[in-house]
LUMGULUM-159444 format. One record per residue (C-alpha): x, y, z; residue number from 0; residue in three letters. Coordinates in Angstrom, 2 decimals, padded with zeros to 5 digits. Layout:
{xx: X&yy: Y&zz: Z&resi: NUM&resn: ALA};
...
This chain:
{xx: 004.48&yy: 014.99&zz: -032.16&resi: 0&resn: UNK};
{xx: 003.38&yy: 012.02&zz: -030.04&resi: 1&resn: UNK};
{xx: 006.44&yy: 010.14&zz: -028.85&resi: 2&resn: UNK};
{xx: 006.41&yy: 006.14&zz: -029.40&resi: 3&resn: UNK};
{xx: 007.57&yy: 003.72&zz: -027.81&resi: 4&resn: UNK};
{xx: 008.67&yy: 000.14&zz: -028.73&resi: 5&resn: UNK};
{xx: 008.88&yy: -003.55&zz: -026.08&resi: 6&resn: UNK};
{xx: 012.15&yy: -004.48&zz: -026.57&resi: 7&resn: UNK};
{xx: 011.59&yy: -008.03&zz: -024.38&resi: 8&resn: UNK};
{xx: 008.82&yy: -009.20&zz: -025.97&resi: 9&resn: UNK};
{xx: 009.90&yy: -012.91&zz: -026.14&resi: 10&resn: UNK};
{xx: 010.35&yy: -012.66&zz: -021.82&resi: 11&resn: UNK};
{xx: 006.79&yy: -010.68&zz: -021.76&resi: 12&resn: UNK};
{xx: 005.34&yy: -012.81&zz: -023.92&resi: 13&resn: UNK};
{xx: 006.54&yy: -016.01&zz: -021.92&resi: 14&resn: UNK};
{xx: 005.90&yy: -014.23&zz: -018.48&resi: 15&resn: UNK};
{xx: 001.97&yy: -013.60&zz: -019.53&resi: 16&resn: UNK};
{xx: 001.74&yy: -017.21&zz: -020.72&resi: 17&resn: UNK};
{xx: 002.75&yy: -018.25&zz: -016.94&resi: 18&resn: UNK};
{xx: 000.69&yy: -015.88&zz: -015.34&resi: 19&resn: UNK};
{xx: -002.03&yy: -017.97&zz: -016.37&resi: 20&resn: UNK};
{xx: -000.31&yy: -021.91&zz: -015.66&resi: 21&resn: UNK};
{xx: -002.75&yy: -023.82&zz: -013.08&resi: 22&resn: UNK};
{xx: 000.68&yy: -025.44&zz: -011.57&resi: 23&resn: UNK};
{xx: 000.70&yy: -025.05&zz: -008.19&resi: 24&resn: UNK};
{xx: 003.80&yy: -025.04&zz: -005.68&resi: 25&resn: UNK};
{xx: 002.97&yy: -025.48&zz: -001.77&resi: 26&resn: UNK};
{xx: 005.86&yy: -024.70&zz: 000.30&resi: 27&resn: UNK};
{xx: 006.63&yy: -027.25&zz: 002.58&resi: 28&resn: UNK};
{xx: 006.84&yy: -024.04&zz: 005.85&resi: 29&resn: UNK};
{xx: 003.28&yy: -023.29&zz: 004.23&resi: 30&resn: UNK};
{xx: 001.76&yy: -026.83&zz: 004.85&resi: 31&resn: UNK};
{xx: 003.83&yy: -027.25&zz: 008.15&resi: 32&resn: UNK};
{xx: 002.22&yy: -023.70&zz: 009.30&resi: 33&resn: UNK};
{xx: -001.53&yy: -024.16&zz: 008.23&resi: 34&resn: UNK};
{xx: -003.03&yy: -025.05&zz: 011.24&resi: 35&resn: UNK};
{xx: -002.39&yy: -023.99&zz: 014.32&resi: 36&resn: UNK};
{xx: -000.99&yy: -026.62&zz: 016.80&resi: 37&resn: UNK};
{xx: -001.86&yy: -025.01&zz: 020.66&resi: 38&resn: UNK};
{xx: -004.48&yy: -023.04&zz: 022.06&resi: 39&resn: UNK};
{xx: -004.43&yy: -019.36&zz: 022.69&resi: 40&resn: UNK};
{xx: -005.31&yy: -019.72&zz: 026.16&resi: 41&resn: UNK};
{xx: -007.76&yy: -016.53&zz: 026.18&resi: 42&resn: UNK};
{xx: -011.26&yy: -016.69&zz: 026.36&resi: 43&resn: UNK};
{xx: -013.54&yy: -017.85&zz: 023.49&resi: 44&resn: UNK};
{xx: -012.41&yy: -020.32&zz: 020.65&resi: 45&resn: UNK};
{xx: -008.75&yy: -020.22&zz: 019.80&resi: 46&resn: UNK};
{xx: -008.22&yy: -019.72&zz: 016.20&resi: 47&resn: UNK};
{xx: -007.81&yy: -023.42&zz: 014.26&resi: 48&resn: UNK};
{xx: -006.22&yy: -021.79&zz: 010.59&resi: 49&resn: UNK};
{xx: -002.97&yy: -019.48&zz: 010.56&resi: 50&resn: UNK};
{xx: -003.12&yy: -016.11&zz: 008.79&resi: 51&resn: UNK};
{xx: -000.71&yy: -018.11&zz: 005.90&resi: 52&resn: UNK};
{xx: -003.67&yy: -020.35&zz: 005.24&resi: 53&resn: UNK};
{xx: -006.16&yy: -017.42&zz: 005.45&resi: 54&resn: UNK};
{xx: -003.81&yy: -015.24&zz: 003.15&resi: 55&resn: UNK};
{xx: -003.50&yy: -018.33&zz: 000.29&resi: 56&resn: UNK};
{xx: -007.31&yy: -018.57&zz: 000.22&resi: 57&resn: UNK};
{xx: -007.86&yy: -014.88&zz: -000.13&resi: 58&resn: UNK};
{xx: -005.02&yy: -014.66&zz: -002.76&resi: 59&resn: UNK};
{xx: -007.04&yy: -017.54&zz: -004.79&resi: 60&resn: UNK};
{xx: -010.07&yy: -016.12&zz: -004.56&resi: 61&resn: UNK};
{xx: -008.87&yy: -012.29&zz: -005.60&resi: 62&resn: UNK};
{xx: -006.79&yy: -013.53&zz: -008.80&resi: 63&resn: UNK};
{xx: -009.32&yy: -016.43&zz: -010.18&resi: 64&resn: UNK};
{xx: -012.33&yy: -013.78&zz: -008.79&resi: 65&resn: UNK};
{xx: -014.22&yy: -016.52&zz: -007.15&resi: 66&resn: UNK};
{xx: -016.66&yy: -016.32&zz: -005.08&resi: 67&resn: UNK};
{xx: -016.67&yy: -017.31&zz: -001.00&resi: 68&resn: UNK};
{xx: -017.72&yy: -021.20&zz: -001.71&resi: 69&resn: UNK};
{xx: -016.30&yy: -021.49&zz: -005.10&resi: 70&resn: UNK};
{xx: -012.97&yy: -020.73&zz: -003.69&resi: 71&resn: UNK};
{xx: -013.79&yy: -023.03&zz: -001.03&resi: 72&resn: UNK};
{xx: -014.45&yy: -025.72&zz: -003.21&resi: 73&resn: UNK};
{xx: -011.86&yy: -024.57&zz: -005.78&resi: 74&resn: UNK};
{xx: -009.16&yy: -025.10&zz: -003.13&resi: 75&resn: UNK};
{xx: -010.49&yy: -028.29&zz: -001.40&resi: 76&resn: UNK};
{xx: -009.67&yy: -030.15&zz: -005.24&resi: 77&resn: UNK};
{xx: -006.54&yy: -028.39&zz: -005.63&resi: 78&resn: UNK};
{xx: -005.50&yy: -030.26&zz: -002.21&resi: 79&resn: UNK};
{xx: -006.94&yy: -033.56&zz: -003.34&resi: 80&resn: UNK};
{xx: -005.22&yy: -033.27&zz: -006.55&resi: 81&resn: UNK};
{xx: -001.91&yy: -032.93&zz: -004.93&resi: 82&resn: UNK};
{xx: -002.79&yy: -035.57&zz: -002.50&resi: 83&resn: UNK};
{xx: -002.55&yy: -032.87&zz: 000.49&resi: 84&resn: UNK};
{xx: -004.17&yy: -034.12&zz: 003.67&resi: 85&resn: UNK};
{xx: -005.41&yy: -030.62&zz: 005.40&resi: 86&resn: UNK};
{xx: -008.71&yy: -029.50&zz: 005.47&resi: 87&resn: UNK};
{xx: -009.71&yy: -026.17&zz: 004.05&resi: 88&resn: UNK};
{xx: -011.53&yy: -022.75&zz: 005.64&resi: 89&resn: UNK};
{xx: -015.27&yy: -022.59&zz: 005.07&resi: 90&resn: UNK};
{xx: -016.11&yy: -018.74&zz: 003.55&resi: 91&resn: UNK};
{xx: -017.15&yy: -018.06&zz: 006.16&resi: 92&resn: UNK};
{xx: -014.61&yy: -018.25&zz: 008.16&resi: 93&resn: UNK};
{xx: -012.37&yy: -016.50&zz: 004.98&resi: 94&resn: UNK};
{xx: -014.55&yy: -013.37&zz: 005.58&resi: 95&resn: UNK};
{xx: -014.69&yy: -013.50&zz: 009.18&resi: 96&resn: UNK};
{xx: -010.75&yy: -013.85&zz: 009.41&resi: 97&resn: UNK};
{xx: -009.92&yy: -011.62&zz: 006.00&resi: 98&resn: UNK};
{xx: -010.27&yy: -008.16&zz: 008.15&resi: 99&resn: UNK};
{xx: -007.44&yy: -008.94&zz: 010.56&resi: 100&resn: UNK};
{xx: -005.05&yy: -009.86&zz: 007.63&resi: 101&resn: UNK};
{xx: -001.71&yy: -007.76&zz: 007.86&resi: 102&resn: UNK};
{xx: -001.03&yy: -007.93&zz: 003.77&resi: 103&resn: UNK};
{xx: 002.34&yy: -006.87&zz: 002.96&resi: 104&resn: UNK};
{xx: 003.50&yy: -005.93&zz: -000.81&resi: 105&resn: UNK};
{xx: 006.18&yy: -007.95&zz: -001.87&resi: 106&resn: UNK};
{xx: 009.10&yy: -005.48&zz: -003.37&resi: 107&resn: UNK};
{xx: 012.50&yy: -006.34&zz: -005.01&resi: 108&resn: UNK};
{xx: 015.55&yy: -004.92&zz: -003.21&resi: 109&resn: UNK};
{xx: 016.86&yy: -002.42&zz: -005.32&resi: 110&resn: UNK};
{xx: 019.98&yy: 000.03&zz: -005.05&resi: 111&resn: UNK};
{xx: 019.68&yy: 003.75&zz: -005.21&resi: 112&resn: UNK};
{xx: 016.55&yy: 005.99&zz: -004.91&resi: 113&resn: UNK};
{xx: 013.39&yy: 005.74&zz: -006.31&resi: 114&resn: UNK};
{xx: 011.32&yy: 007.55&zz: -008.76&resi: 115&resn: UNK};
{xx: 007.25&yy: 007.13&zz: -006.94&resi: 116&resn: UNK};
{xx: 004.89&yy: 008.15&zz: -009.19&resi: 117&resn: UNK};
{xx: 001.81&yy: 008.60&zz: -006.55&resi: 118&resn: UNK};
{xx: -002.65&yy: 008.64&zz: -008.18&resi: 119&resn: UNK};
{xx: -005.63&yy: 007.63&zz: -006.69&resi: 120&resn: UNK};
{xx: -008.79&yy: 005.66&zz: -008.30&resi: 121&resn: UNK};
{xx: -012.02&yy: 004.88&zz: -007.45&resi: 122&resn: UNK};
{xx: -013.53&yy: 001.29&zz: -006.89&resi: 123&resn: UNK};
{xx: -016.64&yy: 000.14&zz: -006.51&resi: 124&resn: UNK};
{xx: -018.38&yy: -001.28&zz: -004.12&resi: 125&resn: UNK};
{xx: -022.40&yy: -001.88&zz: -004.64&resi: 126&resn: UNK};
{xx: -024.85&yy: -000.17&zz: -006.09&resi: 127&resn: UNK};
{xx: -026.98&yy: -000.18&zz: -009.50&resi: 128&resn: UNK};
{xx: -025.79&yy: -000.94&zz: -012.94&resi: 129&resn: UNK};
{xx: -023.73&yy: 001.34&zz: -015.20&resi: 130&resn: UNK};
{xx: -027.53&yy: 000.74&zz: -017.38&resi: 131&resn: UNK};
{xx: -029.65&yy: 002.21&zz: -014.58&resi: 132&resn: UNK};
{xx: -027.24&yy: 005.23&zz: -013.42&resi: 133&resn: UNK};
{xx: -027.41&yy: 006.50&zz: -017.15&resi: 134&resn: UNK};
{xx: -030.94&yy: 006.06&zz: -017.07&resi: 135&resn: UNK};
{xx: -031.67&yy: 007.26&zz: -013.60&resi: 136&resn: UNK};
{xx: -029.06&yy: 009.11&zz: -012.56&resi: 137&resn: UNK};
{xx: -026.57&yy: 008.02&zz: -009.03&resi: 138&resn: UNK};
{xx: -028.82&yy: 007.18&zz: -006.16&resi: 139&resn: UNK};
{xx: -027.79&yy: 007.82&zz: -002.48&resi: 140&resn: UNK};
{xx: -026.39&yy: 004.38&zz: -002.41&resi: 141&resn: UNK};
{xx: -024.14&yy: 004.06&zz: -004.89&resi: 142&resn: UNK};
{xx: -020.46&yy: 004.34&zz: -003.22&resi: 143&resn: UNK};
{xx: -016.51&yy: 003.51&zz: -003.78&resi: 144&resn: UNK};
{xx: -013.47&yy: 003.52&zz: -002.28&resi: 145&resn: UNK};
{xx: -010.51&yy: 005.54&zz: -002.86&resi: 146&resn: UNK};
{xx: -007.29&yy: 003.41&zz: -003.65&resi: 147&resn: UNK};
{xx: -004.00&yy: 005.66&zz: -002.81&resi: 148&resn: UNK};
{xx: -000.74&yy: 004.13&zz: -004.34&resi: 149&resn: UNK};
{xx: 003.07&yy: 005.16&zz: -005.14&resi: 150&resn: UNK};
{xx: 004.52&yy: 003.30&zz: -007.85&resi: 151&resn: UNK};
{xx: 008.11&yy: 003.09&zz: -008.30&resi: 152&resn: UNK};
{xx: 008.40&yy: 004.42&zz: -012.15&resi: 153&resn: UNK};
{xx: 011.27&yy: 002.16&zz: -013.25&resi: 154&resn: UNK};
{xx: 010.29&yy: -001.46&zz: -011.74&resi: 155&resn: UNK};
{xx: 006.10&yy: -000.80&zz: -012.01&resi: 156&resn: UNK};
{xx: 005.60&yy: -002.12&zz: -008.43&resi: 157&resn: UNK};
{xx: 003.31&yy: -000.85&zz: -005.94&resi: 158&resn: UNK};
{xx: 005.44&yy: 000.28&zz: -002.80&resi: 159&resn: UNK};
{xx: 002.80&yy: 001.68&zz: -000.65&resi: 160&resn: UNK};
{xx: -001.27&yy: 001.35&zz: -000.40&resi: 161&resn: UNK};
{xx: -003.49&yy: 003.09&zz: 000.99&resi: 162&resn: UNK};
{xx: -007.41&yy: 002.81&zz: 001.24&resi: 163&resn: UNK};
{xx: -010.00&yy: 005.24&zz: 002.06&resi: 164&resn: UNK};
{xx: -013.65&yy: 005.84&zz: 001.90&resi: 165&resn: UNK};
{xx: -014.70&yy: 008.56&zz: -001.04&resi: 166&resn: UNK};
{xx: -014.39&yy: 011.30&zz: 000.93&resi: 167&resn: UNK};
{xx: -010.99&yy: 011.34&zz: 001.61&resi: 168&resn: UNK};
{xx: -008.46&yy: 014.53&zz: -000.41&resi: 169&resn: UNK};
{xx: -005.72&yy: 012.80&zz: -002.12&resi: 170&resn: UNK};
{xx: -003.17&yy: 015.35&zz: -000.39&resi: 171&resn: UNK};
{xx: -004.20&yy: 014.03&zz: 002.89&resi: 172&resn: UNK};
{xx: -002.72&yy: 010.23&zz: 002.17&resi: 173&resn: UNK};
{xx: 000.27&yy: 011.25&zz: 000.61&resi: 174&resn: UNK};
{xx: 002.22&yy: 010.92&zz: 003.72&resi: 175&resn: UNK};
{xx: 000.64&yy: 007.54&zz: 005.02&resi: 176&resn: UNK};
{xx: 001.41&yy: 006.37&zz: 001.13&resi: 177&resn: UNK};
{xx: 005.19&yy: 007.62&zz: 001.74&resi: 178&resn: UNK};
{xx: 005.40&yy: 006.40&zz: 004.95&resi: 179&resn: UNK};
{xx: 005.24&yy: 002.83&zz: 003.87&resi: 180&resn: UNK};
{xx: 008.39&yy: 002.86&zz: 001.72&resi: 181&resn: UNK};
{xx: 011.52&yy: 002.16&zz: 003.67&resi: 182&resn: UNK};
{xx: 013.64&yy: 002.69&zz: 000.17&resi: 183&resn: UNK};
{xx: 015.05&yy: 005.95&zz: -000.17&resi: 184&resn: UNK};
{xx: 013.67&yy: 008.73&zz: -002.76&resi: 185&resn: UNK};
{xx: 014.45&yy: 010.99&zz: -004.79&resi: 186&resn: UNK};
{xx: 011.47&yy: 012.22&zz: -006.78&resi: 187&resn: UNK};
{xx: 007.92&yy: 012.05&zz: -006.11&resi: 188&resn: UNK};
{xx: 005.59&yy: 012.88&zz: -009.37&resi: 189&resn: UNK};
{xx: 001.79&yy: 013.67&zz: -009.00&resi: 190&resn: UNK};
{xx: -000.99&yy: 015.80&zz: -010.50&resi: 191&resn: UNK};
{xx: -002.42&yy: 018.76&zz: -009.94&resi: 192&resn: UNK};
{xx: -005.09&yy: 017.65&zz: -006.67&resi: 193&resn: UNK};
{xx: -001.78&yy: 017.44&zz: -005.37&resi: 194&resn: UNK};
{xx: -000.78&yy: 020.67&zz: -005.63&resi: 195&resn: UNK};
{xx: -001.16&yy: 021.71&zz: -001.81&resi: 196&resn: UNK};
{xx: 001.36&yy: 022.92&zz: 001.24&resi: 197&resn: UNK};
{xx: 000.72&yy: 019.41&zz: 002.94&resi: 198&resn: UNK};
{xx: 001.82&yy: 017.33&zz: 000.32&resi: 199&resn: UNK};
{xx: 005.47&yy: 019.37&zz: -000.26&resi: 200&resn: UNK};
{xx: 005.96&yy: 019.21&zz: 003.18&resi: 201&resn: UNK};
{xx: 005.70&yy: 014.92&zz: 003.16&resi: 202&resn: UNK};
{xx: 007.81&yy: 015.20&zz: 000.26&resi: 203&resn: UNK};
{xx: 010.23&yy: 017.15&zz: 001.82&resi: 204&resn: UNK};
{xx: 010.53&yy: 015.09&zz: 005.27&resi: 205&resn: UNK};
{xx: 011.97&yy: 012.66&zz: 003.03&resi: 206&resn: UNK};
{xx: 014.06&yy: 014.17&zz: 001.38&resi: 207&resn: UNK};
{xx: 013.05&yy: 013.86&zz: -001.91&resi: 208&resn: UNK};
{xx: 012.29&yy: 016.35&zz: -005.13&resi: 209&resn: UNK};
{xx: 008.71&yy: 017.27&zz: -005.50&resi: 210&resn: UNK};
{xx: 007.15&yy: 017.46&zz: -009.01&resi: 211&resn: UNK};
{xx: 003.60&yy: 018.70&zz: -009.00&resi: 212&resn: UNK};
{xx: 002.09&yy: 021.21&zz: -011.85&resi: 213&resn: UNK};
{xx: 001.25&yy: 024.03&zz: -010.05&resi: 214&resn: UNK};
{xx: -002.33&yy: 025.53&zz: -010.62&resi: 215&resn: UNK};
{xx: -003.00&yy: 028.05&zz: -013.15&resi: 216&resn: UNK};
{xx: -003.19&yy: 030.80&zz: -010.96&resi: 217&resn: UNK};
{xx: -000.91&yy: 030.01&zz: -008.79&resi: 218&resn: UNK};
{xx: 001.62&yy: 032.75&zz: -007.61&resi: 219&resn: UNK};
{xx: 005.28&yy: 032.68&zz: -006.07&resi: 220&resn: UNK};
{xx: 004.69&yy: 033.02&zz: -002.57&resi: 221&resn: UNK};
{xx: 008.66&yy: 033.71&zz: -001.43&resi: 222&resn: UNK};
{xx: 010.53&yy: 035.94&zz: -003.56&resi: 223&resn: UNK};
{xx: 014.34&yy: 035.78&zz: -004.58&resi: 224&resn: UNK};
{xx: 015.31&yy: 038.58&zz: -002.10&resi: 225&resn: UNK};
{xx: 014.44&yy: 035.95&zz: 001.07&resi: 226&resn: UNK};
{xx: 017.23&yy: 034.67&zz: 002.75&resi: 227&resn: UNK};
{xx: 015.30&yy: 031.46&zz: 003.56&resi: 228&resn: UNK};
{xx: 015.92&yy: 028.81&zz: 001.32&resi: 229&resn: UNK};
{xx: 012.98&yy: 028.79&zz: -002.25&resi: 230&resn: UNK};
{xx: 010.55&yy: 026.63&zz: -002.09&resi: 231&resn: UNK};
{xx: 010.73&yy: 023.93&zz: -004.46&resi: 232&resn: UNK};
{xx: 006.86&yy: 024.90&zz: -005.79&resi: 233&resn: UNK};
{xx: 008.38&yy: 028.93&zz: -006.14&resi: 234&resn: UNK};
{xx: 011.27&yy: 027.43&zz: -008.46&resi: 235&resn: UNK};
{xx: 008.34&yy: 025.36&zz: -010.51&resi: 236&resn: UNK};
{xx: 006.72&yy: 028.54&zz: -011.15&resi: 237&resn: UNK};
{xx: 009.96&yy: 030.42&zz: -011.79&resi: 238&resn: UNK};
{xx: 010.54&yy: 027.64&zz: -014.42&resi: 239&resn: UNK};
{xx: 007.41&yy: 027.59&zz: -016.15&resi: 240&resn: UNK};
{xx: 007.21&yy: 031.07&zz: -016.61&resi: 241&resn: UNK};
{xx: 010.66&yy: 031.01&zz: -017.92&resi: 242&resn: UNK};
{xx: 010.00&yy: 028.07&zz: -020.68&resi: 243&resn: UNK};
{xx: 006.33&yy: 027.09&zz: -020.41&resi: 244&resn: UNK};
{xx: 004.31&yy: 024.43&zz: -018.71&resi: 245&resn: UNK};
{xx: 004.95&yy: 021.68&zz: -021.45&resi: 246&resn: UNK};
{xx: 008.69&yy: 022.13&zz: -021.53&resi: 247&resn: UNK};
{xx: 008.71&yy: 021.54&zz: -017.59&resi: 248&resn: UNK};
{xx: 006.90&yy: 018.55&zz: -017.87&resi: 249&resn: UNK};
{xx: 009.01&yy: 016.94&zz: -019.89&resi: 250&resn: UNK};
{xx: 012.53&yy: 018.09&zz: -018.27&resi: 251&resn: UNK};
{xx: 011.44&yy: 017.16&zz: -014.91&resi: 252&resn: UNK};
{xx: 009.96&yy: 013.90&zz: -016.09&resi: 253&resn: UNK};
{xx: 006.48&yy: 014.71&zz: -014.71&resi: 254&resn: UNK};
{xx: 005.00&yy: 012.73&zz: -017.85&resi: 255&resn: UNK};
{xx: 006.32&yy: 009.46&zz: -016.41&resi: 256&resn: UNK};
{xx: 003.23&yy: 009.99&zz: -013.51&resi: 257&resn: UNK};
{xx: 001.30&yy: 008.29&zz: -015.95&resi: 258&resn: UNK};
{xx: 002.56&yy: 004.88&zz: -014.88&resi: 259&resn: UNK};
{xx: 000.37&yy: 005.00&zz: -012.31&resi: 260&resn: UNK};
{xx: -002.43&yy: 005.17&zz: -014.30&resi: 261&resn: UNK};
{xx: -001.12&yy: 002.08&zz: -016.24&resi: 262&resn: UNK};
{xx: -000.92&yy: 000.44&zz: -012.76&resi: 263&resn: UNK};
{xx: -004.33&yy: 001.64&zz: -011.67&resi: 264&resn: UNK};
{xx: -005.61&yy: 000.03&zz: -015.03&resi: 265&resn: UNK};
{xx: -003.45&yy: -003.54&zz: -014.83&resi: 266&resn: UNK};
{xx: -005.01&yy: -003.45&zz: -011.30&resi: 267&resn: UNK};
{xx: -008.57&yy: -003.03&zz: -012.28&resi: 268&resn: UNK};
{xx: -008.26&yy: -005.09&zz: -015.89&resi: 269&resn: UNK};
{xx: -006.89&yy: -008.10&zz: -013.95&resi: 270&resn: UNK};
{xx: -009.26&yy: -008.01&zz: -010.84&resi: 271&resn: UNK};
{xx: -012.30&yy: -006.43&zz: -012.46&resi: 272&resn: UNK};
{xx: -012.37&yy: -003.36&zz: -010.63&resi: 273&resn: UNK};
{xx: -015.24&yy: -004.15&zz: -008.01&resi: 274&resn: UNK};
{xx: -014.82&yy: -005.44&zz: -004.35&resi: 275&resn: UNK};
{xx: -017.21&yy: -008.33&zz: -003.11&resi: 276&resn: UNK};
{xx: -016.68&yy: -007.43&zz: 000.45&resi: 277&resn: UNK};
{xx: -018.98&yy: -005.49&zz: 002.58&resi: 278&resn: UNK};
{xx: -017.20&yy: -004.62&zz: 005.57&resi: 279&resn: UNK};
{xx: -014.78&yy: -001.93&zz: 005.21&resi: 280&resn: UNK};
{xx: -011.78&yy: -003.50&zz: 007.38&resi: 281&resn: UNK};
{xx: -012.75&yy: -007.04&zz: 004.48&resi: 282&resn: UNK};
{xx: -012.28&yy: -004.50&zz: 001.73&resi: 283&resn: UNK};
{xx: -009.10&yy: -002.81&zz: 002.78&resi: 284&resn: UNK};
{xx: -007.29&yy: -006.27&zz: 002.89&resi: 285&resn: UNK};
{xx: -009.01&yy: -007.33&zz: -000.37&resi: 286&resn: UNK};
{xx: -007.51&yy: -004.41&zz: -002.20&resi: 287&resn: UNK};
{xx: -004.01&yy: -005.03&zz: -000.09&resi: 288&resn: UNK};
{xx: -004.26&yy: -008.67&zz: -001.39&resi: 289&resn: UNK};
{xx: -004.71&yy: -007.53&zz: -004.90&resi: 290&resn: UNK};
{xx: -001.87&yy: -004.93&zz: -004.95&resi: 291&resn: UNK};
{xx: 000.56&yy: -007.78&zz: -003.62&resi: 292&resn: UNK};
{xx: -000.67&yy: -009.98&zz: -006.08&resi: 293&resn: UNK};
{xx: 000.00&yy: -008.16&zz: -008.82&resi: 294&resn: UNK};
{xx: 003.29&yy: -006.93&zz: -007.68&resi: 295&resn: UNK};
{xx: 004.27&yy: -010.84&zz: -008.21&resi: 296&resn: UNK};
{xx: 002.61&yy: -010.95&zz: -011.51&resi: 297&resn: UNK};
{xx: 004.58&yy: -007.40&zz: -012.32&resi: 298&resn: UNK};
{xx: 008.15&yy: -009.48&zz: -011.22&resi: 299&resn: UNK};
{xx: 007.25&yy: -012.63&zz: -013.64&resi: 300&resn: UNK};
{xx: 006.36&yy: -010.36&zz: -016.37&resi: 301&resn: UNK};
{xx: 006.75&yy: -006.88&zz: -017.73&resi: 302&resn: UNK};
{xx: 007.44&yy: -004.83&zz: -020.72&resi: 303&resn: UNK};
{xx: 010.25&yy: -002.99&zz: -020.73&resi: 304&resn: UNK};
{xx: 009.43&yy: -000.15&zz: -023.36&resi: 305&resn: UNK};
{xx: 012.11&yy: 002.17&zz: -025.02&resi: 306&resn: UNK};
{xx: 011.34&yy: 005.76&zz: -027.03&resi: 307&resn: UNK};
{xx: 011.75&yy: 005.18&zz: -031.07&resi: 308&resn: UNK};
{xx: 013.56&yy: 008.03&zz: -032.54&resi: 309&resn: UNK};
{xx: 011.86&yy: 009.76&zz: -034.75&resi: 310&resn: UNK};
């Protein structure tokens, strides 16, 4: 029986999603003080006129309204007159010129204890023909993505680490760059099956945290009970399942709540449409680091908090 589920702060939610979308804007006074930069670098070649704040506002503007390089130009230049703000705004060109030295960070709410990640990996696009022509056609040489890699903590929904790659990356390769980035401790780390490999226990183990990863079908214990070594937390999976079945694991060792990520991957590609303008690789990694930080913030002004109806 499918389980459901109920919001049970739907007047918050409700109030949070009407703000996401309020055109009031608040300009720190350390942002304004901070948007140019007063002295010269002193190395050779022009010294740099906007700080990375200023770069970092633009980009965030032009990710979340999905503007293009002058519209977001222009878009910002009235937002400035209309608050009677006397600085000058980046040309795009200098926004995509800048954008691929950005150091984006994700903004995450302290919280006590460990974390529950919940780690996936999606596919964005680049270029390339129309959904209308591939089906018609078939995928030409050119067509290409890139491969978002993200742990989400399962209780709060925010992205705590990011990770992008061309299409040819595994997913069991990132795992421990994706890890890496979360100074909070953890104790559980849920992912599918493509996880499923020797690397990806052993990232999970460095930090001391419980794997949770269906094995694959054939899959076989690899260190009996007799061994004097410690079991392997994949051997005590497949002890398990064979004991009570794969669908009763899944649902004692929460394994079902992986899905959040999906939910994330699809807020993330709902909201932001799922397609990167840039061209350059280095633009596109901060592009999709600008859009995971930006909807971390959305995530903290609103989210449902869902609880199971008994049947």
């Amino acid at each position: 029986m499918k389980s459901t589920y109920r919001i049970q702060n739907w007047s918050e939610y409700n109030q949070g999603l009407k703000q996401r979308g309020s055109l009031t804007f608040w300009m720190d006074e350390s942002v304004l003080d901070s948007w140019i930069i007063p002295h010269l670098s002193g190395r050779q070649g022009a010294s740099l006129y906007y700080s990375d704040i200023a770069i970092l506002t633009m980009a965030t503007l032009k990710a979340v309204y999905r503007l293009a390089g002058r519209q977001c130009q222009g878009f910002l230049e009235s937002i400035f007159e209309l608050m009677g703000i006397d600085l000058s705004v980046p040309d795009h060109s200098t926004l995509s010129r800048r954008m691929r030295h950005l150091s984006v960070d994700l903004p995450v709410v302290p919280k006590s204890g460990a974390r529950h990640v919940v780690v996936d990996s999606t596919g964005v696009k680049v270029y390339g023909e129309g959904e209308w022509k591939t089906r018609q056609h078939g995928v030409s040489k050119r067509r290409t993505w890139r491969k978002l890699h993200i742990g989400v903590d399962e209780q709060t929904g925010e992205i705590l680490g990011a990770v992008i790659t061309t299409n040819s990356s595994d997913d069991g390769t990132v795992l421990d760059d994706v890890l890496e980035q979360i100074d909070s401790v953890i104790e559980q780390v849920s992912a599918d099956g493509a996880y499923d490999q020797q690397q990806c226990y052993d990232a999970i183990t460095r930090r001391e945290a419980e794997p949770v990863i269906p094995p694959r079908k054939n899959a076989v214990i690899q260190q009996h009970g007799n061994c004097k070594t410690p079991p392997k937390p994949r051997d005590e999976t497949l002890r398990y399942i064979r004991k009570h079945g794969r669908k009763k694991w899944k649902r004692d060792s929460g394994y079902h709540r992986r899905s959040l990520a999906e939910t994330t991957m699809f807020r993330l590609k709902t909201i932001f449409g799922g397609v990167l303008k840039s061209r350059r690789f280095e633009n596109q990694v901060a592009e999709l680091m600008i859009q995971c930080a930006a909807l971390n913030r959305m995530i903290q002004i609103a989210k449902p908090e869902s609880v199971l109806v008994e049947a």
